[in-house]
C-alpha positions as CSV (number, residue, x, y, z in Angstrom):
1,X,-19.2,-14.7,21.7
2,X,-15.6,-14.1,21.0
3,X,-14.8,-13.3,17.1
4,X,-12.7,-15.6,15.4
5,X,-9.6,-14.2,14.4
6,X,-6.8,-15.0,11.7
7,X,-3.3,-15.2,12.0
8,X,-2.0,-11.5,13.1
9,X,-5.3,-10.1,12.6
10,X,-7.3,-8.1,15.4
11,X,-10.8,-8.4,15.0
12,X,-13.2,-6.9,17.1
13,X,-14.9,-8.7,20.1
14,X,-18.4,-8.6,21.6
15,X,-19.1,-9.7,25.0
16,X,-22.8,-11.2,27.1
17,X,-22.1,-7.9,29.1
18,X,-22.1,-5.4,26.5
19,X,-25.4,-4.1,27.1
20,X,-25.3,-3.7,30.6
21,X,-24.2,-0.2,30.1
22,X,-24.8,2.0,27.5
23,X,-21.8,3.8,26.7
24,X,-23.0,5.6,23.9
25,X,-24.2,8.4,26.5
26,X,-23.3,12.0,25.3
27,X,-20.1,13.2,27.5
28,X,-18.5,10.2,28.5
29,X,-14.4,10.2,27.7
30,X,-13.6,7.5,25.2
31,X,-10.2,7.2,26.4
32,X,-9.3,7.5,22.7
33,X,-9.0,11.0,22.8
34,X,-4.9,11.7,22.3
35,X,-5.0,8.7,19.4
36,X,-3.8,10.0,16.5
37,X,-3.8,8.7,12.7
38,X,-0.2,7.9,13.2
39,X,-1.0,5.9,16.0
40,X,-3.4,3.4,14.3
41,X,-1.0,3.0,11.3
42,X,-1.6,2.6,7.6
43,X,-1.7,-0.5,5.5
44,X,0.0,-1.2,2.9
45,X,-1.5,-2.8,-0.1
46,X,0.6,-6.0,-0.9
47,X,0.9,-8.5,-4.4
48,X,1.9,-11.8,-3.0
49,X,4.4,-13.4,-4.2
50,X,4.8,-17.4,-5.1
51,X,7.6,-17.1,-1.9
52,X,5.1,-15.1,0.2
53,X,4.6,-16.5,3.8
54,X,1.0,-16.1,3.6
55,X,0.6,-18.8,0.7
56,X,4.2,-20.4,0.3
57,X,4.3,-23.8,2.7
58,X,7.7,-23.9,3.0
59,X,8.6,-20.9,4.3
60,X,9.3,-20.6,7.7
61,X,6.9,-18.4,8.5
62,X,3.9,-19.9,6.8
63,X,2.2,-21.5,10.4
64,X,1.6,-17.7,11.8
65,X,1.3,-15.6,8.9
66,X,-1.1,-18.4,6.4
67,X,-4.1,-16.4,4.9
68,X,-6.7,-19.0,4.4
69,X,-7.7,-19.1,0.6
70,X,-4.8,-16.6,-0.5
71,X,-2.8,-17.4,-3.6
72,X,0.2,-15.5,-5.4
73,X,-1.6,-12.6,-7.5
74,X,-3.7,-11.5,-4.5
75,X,-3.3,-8.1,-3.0
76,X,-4.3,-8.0,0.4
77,X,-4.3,-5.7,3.3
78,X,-1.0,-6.0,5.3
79,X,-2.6,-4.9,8.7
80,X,-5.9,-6.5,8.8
81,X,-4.3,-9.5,6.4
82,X,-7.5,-9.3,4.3
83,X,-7.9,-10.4,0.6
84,X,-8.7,-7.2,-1.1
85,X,-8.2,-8.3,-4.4
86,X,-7.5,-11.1,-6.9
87,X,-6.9,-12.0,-10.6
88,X,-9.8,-11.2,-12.6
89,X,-11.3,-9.8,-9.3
90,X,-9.4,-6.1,-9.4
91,X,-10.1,-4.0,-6.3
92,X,-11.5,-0.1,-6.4
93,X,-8.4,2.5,-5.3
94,X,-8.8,6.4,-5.5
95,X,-5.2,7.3,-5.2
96,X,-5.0,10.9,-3.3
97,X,-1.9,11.8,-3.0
98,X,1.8,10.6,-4.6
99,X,5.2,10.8,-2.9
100,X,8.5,9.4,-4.2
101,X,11.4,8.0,-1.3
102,X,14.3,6.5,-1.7
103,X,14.4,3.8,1.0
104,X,17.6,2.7,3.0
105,X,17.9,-1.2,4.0
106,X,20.2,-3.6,5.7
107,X,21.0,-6.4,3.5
108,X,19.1,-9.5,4.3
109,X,22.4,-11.8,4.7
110,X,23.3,-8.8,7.4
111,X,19.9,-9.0,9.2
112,X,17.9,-7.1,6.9
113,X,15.1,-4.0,7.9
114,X,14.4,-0.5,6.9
115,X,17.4,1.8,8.1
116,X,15.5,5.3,7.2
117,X,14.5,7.1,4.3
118,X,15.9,9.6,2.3
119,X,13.4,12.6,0.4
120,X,16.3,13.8,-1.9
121,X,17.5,11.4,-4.7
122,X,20.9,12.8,-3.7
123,X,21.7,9.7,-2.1
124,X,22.0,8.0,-5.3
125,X,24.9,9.7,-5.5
126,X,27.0,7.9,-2.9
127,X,26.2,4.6,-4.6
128,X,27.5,2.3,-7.1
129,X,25.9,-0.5,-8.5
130,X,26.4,-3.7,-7.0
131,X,26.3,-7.7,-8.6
132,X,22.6,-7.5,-8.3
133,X,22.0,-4.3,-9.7
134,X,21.1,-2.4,-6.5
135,X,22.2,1.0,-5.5
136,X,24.5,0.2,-2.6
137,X,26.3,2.5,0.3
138,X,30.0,2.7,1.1
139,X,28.3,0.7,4.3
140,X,26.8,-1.8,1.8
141,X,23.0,-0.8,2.9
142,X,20.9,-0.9,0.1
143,X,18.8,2.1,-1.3
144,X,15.3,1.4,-2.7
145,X,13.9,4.1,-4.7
146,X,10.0,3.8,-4.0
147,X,7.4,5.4,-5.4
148,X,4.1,6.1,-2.8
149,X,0.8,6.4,-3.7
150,X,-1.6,7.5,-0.7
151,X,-5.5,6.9,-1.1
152,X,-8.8,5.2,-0.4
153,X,-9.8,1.7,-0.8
154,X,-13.6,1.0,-2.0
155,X,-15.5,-1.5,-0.6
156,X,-18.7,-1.8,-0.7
157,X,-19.6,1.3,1.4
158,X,-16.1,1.4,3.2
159,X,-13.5,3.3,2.6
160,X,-10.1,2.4,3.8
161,X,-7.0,4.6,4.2
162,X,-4.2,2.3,2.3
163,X,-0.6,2.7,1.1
164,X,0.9,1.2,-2.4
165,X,4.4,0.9,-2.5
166,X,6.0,0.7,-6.1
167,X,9.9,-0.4,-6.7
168,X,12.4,-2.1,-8.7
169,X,10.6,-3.9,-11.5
170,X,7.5,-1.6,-10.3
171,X,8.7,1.4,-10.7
172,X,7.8,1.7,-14.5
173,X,3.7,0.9,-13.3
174,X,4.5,4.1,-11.0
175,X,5.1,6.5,-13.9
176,X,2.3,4.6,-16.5
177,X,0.2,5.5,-13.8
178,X,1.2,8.9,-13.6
179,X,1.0,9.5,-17.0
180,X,-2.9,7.9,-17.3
181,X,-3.7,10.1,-14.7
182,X,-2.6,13.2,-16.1
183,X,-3.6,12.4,-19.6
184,X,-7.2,12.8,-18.4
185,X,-8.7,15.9,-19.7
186,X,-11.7,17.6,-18.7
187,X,-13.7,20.6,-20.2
188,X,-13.9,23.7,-17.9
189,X,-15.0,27.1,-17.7
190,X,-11.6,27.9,-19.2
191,X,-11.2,25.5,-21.4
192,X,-9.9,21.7,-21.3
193,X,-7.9,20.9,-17.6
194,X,-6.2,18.3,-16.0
195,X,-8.6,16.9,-13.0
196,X,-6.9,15.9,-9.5
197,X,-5.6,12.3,-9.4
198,X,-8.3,11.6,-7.2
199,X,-11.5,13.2,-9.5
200,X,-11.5,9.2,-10.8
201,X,-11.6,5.7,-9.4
202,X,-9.0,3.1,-10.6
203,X,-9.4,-1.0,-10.7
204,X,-6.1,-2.5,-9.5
205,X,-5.3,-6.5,-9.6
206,X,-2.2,-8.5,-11.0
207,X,-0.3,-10.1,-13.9
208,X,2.6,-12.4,-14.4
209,X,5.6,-10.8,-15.3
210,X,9.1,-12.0,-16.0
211,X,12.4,-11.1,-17.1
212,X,15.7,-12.6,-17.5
213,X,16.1,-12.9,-13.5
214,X,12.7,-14.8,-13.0
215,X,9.5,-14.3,-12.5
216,X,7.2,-12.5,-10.5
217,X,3.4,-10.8,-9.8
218,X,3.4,-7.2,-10.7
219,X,0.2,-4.4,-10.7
220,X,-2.2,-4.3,-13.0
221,X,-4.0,-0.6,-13.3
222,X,-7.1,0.0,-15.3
223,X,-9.2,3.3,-15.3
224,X,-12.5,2.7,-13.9
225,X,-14.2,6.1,-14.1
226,X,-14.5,9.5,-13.0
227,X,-16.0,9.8,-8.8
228,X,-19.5,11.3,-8.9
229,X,-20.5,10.8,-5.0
230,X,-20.1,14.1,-3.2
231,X,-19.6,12.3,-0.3
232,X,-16.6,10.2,-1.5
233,X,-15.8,13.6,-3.4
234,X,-15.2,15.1,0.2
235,X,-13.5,12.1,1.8
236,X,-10.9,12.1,-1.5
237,X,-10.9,16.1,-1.1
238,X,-9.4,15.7,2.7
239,X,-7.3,12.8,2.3
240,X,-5.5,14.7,-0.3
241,X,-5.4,18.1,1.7
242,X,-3.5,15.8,4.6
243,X,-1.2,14.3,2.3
244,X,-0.4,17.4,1.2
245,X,0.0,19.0,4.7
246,X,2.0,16.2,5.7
247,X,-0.7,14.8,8.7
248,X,-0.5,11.4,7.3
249,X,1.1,8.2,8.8
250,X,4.5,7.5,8.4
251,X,5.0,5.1,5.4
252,X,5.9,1.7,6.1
253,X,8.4,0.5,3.9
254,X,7.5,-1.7,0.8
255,X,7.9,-5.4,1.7
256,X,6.8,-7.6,-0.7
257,X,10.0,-6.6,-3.5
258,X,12.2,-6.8,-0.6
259,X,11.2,-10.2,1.3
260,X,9.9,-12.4,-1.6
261,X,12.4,-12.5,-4.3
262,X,11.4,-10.9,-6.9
263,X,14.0,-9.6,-9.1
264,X,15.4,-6.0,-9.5
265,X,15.0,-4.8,-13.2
């Protein structure tokens, strides 16, 4: 029986013929031996937006990328296009490891995409503002700074790899963040310390937010509590340690601030 599968989703299939071989046997080459993490990806957790393809009906894009279901406010998985959260429904992060880019793009009226990114914030300094309040090139590609936060999804008993990418209006949620996480103390054998960022689990959903450009979905972080399972312990432990050694996947850019209208601060 063949899975069904959503719009730009791969979902696992199982065959009649499956059993007629075990291949669980000890020794047998998977063929999946040279696959690296890089080579799978890493999703990116995404807010929809009102203009989103996934929910907006007008958009040109809406017949391939529809989520059945989805609404603006709901974060979802950008690979396997699942709803992983929703208003008043927040979903379970561990965030392991932080990293801040600043993210070169073709303008949208020249084609748009992701150019490359840049580690050093010197590249603000060959920009000047522009009408819109973006940091723009002498070439007139745009730079994005973006704030990264690299960590593990909870569901239920799975735990999924997943990216968060924070920019323009976002940016300020990056640094409240930040600052919750480090204004955690814990008592010691030395005294009172500042845990990792990943010693505690975090609830994530959305909120309306507006300025004088419009309107949009932004994050909405809670503090659930501090991790207790040594097993998650470890898995948050080595996530962290890869980060930090830089084995992790390259980060996609953000997509959602850049694609669905919602407005620079």
């Amino acid at each position: 029986m063949k899975a069904t599968k959503k719009a730009g989703q791969v979902t696992p299939q199982v065959t009649s013929n499956a059993a007629a071989y075990d291949w669980s046997k000890s020794g047998i080459p998977s063929g999946f031996e040279q696959v690296q993490r890089d080579d799978l990806g890493i999703p990116f957790l995404v807010i929809l937006q009102k203009g989103s393809p996934e929910v907006d009906k007008t958009n040109p894009d809406y017949p391939a990328k529809k989520i059945e279901g989805a609404e603006a406010g709901d974060i979802i998985n950008s690979l396997s296009r699942e709803i992983y959260g929703r208003q008043g429904k927040p979903m379970v992060f561990v965030p392991c490891s932080f990293e801040k880019l600043y993210v070169e793009w073709t303008p949208r009226e020249a084609g748009g995409g992701m150019v490359k990114m840049h580690k050093s914030a010197a590249i603000l300094n060959e920009c000047t503002r522009n009408a819109r309040g973006q940091d723009e090139l002498r070439n007139k590609n745009i730079i994005v700074t973006t704030a990264y936060f690299y960590g593990l999804t909870l569901r239920g008993q799975e735990r999924v790899a997943c990216v968060i990418g924070m920019s323009s209006t976002q940016l300020k949620k990056s640094r409240q963040w930040l600052n919750m996480m480090m204004s955690i103390k814990l008592n010691g054998a030395n005294g009172p310390y500042t845990p990792p960022m990943f010693s505690h689990t975090y609830l994530l959903s959305s909120q309306a937010e507006s300025n004088e450009k419009g309107s949009w979905m932004g994050w909405l972080i809670q503090t659930q509590g501090p991790i207790s399972d040594p097993v998650l312990i470890a898995d948050a432990i080595q996530t962290s340690q890869r980060a930090a050694a830089g084995q992790r996947a390259a980060l996609p850019p953000p997509s959602s601030e850049e694609k669905d209208d919602v407005p620079f601060a």
